[in-house]
C-alpha positions as CSV (number, residue, x, y, z in Angstrom):
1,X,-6.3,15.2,42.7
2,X,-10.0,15.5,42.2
3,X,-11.2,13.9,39.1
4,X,-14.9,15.3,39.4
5,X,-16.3,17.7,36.8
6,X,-12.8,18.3,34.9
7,X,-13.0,19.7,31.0
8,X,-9.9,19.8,29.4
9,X,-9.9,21.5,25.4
10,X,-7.6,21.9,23.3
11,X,-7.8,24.5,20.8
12,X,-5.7,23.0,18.0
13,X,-3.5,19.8,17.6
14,X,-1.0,20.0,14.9
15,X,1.1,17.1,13.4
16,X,-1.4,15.1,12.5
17,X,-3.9,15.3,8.9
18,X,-7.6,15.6,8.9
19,X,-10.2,17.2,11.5
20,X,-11.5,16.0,14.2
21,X,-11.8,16.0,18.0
22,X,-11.1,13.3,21.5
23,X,-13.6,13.3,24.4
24,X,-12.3,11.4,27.4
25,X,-15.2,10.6,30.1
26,X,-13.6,9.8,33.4
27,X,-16.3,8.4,36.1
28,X,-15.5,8.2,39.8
29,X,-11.7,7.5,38.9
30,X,-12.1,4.8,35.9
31,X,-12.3,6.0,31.9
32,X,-15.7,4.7,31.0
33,X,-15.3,6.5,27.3
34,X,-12.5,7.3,25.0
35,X,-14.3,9.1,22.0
36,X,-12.3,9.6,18.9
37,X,-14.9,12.2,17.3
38,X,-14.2,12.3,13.5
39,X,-16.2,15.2,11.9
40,X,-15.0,16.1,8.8
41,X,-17.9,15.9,6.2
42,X,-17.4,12.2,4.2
43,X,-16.0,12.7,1.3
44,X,-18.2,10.5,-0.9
45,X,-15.4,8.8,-3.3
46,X,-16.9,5.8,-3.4
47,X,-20.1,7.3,-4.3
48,X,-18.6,9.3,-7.4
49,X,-16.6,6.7,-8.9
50,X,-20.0,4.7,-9.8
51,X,-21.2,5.0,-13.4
52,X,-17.1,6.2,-13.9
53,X,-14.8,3.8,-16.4
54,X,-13.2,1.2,-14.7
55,X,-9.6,3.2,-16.4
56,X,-10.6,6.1,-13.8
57,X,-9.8,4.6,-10.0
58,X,-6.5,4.8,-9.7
59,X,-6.5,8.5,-11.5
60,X,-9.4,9.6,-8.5
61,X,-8.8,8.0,-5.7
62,X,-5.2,8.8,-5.4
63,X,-7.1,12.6,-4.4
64,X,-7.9,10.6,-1.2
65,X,-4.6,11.5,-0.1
66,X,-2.0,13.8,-1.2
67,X,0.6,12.1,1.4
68,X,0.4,8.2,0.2
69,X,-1.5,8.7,-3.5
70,X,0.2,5.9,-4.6
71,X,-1.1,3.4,-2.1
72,X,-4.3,4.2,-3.2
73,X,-3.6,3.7,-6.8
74,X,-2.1,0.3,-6.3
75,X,-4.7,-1.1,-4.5
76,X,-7.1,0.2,-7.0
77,X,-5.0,-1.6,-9.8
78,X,-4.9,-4.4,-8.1
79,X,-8.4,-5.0,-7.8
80,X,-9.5,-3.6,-11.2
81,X,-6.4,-5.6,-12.7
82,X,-7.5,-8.9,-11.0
83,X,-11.4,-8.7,-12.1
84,X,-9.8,-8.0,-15.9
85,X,-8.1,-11.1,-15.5
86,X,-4.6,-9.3,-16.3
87,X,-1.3,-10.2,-14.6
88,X,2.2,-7.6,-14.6
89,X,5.0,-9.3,-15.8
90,X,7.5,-8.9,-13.9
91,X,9.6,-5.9,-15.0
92,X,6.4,-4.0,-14.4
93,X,5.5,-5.6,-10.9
94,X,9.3,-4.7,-10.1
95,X,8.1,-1.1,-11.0
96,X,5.5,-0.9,-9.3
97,X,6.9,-1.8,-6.5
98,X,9.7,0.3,-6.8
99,X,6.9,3.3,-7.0
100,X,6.0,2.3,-3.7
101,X,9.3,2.4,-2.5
102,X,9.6,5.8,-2.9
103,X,6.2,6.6,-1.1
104,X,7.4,4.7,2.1
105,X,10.4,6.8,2.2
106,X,8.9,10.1,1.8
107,X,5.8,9.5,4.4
108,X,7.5,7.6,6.7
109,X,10.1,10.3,6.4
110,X,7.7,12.8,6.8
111,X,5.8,11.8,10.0
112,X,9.6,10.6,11.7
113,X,11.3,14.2,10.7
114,X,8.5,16.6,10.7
115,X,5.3,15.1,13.3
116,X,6.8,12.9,15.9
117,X,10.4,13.8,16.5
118,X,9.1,16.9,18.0
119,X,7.4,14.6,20.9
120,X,10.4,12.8,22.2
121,X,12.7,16.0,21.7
122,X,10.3,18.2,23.8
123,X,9.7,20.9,20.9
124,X,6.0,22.2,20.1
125,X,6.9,21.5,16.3
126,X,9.6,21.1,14.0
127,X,10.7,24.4,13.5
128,X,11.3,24.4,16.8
129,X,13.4,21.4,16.5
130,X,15.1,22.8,13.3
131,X,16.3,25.7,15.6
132,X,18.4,23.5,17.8
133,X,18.7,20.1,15.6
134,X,18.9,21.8,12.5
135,X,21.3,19.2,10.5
136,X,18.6,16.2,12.3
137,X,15.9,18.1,10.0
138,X,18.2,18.6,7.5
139,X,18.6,14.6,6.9
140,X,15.3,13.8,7.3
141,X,14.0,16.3,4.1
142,X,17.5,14.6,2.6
143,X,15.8,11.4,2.5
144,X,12.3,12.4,1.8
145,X,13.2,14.2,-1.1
146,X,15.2,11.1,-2.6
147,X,11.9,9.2,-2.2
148,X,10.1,12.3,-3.9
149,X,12.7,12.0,-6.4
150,X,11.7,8.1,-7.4
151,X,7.6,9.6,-7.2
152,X,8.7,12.2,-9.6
153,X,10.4,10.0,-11.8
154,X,7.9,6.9,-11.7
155,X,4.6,8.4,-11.4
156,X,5.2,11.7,-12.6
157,X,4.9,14.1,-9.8
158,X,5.5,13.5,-6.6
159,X,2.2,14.3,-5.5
160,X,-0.9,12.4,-7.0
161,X,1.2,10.9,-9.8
162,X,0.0,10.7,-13.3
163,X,2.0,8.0,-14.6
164,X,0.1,4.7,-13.3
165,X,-2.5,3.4,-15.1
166,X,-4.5,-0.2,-14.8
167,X,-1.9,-2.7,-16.3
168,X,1.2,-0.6,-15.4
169,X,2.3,3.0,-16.9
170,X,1.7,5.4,-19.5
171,X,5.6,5.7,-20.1
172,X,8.5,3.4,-18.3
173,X,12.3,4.6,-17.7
174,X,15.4,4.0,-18.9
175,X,18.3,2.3,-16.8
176,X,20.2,5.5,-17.3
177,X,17.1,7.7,-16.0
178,X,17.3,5.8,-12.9
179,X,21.3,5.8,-12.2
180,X,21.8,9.4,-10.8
181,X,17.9,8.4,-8.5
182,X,20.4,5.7,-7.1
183,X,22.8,7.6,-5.6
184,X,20.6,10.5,-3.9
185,X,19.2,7.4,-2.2
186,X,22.9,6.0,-1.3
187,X,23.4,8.9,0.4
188,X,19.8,9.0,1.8
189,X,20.5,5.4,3.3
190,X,23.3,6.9,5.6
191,X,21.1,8.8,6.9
192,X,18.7,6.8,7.8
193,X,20.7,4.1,9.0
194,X,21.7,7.4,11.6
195,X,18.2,8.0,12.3
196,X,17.3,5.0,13.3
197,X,20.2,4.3,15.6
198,X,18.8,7.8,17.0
199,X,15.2,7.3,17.7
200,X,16.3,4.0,19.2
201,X,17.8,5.9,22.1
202,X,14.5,7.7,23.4
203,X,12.8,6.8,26.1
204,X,9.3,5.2,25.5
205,X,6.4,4.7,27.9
206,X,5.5,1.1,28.4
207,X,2.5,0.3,26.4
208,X,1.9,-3.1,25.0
209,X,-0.8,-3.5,22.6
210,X,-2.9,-6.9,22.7
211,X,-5.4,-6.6,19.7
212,X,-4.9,-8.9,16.7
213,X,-2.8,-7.2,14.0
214,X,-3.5,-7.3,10.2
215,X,-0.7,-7.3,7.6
216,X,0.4,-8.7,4.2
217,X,2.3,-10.9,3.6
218,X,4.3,-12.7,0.9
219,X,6.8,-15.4,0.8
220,X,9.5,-14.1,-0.4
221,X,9.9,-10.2,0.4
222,X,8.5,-7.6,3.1
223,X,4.8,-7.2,1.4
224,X,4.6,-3.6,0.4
225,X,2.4,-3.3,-3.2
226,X,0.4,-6.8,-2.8
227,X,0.0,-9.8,-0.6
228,X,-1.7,-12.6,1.2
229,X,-3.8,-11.0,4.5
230,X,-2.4,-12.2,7.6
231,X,-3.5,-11.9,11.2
232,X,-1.0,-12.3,14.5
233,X,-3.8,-15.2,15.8
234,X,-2.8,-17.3,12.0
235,X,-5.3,-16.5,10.5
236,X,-4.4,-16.4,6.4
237,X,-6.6,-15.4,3.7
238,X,-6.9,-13.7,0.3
239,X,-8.0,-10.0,-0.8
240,X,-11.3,-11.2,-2.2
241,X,-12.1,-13.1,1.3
242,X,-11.5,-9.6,3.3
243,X,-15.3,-8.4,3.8
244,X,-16.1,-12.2,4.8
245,X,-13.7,-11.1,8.3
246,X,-13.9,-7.0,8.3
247,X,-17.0,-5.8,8.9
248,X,-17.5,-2.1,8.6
249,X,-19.7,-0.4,11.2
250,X,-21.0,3.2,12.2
251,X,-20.5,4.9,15.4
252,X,-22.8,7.9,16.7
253,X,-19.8,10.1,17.5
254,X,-17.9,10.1,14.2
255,X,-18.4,10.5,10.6
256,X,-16.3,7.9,9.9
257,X,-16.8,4.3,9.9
258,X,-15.1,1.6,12.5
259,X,-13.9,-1.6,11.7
260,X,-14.2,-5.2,13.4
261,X,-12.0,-8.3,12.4
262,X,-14.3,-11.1,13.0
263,X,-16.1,-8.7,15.6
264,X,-13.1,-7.5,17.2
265,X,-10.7,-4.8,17.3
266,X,-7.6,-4.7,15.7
267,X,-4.2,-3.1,14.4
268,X,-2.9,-2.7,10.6
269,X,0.5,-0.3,10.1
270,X,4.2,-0.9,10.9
271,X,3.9,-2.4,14.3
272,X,1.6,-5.3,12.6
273,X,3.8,-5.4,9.4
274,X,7.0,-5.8,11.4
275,X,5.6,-8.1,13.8
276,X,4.3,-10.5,11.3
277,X,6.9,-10.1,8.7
278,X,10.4,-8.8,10.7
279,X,11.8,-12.0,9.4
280,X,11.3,-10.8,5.2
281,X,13.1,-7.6,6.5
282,X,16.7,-8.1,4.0
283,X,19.8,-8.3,6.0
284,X,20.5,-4.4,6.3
285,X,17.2,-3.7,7.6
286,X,17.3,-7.0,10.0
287,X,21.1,-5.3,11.0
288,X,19.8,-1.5,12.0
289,X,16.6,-3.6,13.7
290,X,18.3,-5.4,16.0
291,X,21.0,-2.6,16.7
292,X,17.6,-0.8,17.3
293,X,16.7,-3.2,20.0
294,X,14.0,-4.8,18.5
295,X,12.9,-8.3,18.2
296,X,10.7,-10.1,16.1
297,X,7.9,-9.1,17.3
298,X,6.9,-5.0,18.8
299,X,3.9,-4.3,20.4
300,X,4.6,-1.0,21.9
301,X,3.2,1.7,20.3
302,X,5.5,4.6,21.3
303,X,8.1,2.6,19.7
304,X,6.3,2.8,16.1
305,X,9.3,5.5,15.4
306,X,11.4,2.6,15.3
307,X,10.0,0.3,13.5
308,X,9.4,3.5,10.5
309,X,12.9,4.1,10.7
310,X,14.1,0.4,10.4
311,X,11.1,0.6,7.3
312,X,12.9,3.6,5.7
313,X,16.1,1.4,6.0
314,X,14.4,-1.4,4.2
315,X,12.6,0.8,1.5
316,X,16.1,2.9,0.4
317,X,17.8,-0.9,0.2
318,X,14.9,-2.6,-1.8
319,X,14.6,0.3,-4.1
320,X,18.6,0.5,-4.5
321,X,18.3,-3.7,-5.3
322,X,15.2,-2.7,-7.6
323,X,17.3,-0.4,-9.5
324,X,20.5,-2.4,-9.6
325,X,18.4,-5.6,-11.4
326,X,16.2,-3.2,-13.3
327,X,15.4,-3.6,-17.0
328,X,13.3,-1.7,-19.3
329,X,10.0,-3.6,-19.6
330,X,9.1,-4.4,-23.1
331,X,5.8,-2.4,-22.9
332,X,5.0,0.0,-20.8
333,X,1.5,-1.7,-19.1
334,X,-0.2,-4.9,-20.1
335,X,-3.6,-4.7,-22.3
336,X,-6.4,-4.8,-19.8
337,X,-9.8,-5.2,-21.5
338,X,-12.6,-5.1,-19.1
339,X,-15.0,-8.1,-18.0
340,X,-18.1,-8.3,-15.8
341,X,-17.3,-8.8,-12.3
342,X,-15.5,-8.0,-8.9
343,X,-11.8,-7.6,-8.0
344,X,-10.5,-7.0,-4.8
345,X,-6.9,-5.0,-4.0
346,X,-4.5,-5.0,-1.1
347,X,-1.7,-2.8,-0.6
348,X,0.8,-2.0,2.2
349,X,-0.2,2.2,2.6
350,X,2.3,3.9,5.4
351,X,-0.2,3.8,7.9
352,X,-1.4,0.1,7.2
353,X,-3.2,-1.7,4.8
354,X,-5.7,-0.5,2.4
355,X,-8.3,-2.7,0.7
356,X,-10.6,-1.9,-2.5
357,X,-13.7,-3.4,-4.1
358,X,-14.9,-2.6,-7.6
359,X,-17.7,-4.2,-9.4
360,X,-17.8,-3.8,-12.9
361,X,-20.6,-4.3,-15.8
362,X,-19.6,-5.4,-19.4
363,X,-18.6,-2.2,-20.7
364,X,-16.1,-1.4,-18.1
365,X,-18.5,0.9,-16.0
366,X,-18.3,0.4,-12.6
367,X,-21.2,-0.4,-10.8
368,X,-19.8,0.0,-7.0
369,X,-16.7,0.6,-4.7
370,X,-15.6,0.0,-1.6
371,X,-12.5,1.5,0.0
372,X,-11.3,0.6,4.1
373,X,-8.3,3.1,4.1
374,X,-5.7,2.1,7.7
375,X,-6.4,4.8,9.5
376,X,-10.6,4.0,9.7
377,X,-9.7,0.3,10.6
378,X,-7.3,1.8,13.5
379,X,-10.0,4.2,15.4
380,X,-11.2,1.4,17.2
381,X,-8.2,0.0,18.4
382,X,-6.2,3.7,19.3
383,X,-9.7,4.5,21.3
384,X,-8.8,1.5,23.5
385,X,-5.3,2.5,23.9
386,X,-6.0,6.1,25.3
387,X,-8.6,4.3,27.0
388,X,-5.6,2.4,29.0
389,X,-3.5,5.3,28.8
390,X,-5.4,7.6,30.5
391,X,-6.7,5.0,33.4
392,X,-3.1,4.6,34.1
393,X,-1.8,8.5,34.6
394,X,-4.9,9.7,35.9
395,X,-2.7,11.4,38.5
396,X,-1.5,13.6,35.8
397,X,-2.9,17.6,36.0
398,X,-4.5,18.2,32.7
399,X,-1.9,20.0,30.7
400,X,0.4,17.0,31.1
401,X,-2.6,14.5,30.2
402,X,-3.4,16.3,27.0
403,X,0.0,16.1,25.8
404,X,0.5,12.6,26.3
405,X,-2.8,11.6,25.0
406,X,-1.9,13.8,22.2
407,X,1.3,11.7,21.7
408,X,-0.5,8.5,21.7
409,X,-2.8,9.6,18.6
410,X,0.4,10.6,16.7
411,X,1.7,7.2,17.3
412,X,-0.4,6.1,14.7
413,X,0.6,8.6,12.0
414,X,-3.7,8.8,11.6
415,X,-5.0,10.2,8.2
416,X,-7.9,11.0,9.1
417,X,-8.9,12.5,5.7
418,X,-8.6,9.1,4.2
419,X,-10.6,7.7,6.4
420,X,-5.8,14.4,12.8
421,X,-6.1,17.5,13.0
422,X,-8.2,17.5,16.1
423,X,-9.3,20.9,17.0
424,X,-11.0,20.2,20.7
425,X,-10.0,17.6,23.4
426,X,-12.3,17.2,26.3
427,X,-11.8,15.2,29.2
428,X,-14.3,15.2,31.6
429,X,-13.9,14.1,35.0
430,X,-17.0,13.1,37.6
């Protein structure tokens, strides 16, 4: 096959979030180029919340994202929380965390159900799908709706919830409210036990990844709400240390921003979480893992299905253990007086982690914000993969190319709002 002066477009991709567009450059049979072009207009967030309270963050950013709002919120409480000098009690850490439960669940669900079954099945979408694996659709909204149903009754709605607040909520449950959430997710947990035993059965390219991956972590659970920042090469540090090693930097063929670990490229999401923290999985989850075929460690990303299914598994069993040990907390959020100075917030989104900066004046006005969402510090890193991907099926004609380039992006579940929908992929050949 001649790989001289070839254009490949594509006029839309679905199943994916956001705008944007691929250009692979092929040069006398090696990819010299792998372009992730990201052109929706910025957003400006961090612009706007200047001059704002420092009450407002977790309120406006969760508009970042109408698929993981409450990532955003978190890690915006986190940092405002930490520059107040405040700390949860418990009961209302166990809350939060149990908030976050339920946004796993839905958006893993989501992208496992709805976006990337449809790739290993051989169906354009998941209507398609519905039409011959209608009860394997069925489950999947099963489960996301039970993690919609802990959204709804924790933050409010299950989209951009109004319930969370710096220092905790506006209003808290009873342990009666949460008894009847429990059992849609007992149910839900069947099913995605099934699931995963499913998706563990496809066949997946061979892909190993070799970049540094970026997690949280914590001693004592599967970091989802807060955590220490850990790399695969050791390297261990906390929140307010995270611009000293990520550097932000702009590329001329996107609008949005790459990002280097101590000049280099790396991975955040569930193949980094898992690998650095498989062992914090709780027994259930470690079960379904290992039935899954994995190990400690997965660096394939293709097999990212996987390790969201075996993350479902974990989320439904944390949230059921949350419930079980749950009591009232005696106030509903801790007082959280502002103070002069900078706080800095992790969290655990779907797609990876998600770090905020605020700086805050006297009166509790903030002064700046930064916000590195997962999917802007991934470009880098899934522009190297299709790089490799491509160099090694060359031989494929272009329809089959485009689709398995298009499954590669989907891999990565990439929000590109936060940070595809990708309306034009070129690949030129010379």
């Amino acid at each position: 096959m001649s790989h001289r002066s070839r254009q490949l477009r594509v006029s839309s991709l679905a199943r994916v979030e956001g705008e944007g567009a691929l250009r692979v450059v092929v040069e006398d049979g090696r990819v010299e180029r792998a372009e992730l072009n990201i052109y929706e207009p910025p957003r400006f967030f961090e612009a706007f919340l200047r001059g704002r309270a420092y009450t407002e963050p977790p309120d406006i950013t969760a508009r970042i994202c109408g698929i993981c709002p409450v990532a955003y919120q978190t890690s915006a409480c986190n940092a405002l929380e930490q520059v107040c000098g405040v700390t949860l009690d418990p009961p209302l850490t166990a809350l939060r965390r149990l908030l976050y439960c339920g946004e796993w669940i839905s958006s893993h669900t989501l992208h496992i159900h709805l976006l990337h079954l449809p790739d290993f099945l051989g169906y354009p979408d998941a209507i398609a799908l519905a039409a011959d694996h209608r009860e394997l659709v069925e489950h999947g909204l099963a489960v996301k709706k039970a993690g919609n149903t802990l959204l709804e009754l924790l933050g409010g709605r299950a989209i951009h919830p109004v319930n969370v607040r710096v220092g905790g909520f506006y209003s808290v449950p009873g342990r009666a409210d949460l008894a009847p959430v429990a059992e849609q997710l007992r149910r839900a947990q069947d099913y995605a036990i099934e699931t995963a035993s499913r998706v563990a059965q496809f066949e997946f390219p061979d892909l190993e990844l070799d970049h540094d991956l970026l997690a949280a972590t914590a001693p004592d659970r599967y970091a989802i709400e807060d955590g220490t920042v850990s790399t695969s090469t050791g390297l261990d540090f906390p929140a307010s240390e995270f611009g000293e090693h990520v550097v932000e930097e702009q590329v001329p063929h996107s609008t949005a921003l790459h990002a280097r670990l101590d000049g280099r490229s790396y991975l955040t999401g569930p193949l980094a979480r898992y690998s650095l923290n498989s062992r914090r999985l709780s027994p259930v989850a470690r079960e379904v893992a290992a039935a899954a075929g994995l190990g400690p460690q997965c660096r394939n990303p293709f097999r990212s299905i996987v390790v969201r299914a075996v993350e479902v598994v974990y989320a439904i069993d944390e949230a059921l253990r949350l419930i079980a040990g749950y009591e009232p907390p005696a106030h509903p959020a801790a007082p959280c007086a502002p103070r002069p100075g900078v706080g800095h917030g992790i969290s655990e989104a779907p797609r990876g982690l998600l770090y905020h900066r605020y700086e805050i004046d006297d009166a509790g006005s903030i002064r700046a914000a930064t916000i590195i969402p997962p999917t802007s510090q991934n470009q880098a890193a899934i522009e190297d993969d299709l790089r490799q991907v491509v160099s090694e099926h060359l031989d494929l004609d272009d329809a089959a190319l485009t689709t398995l380039c298009e499954r590669t992006i989907r891999n990565y579940d990439p929000c590109i709002s936060c940070s595809a929908h990708f309306l034009e992929l070129d690949v030129v050949r010379r």
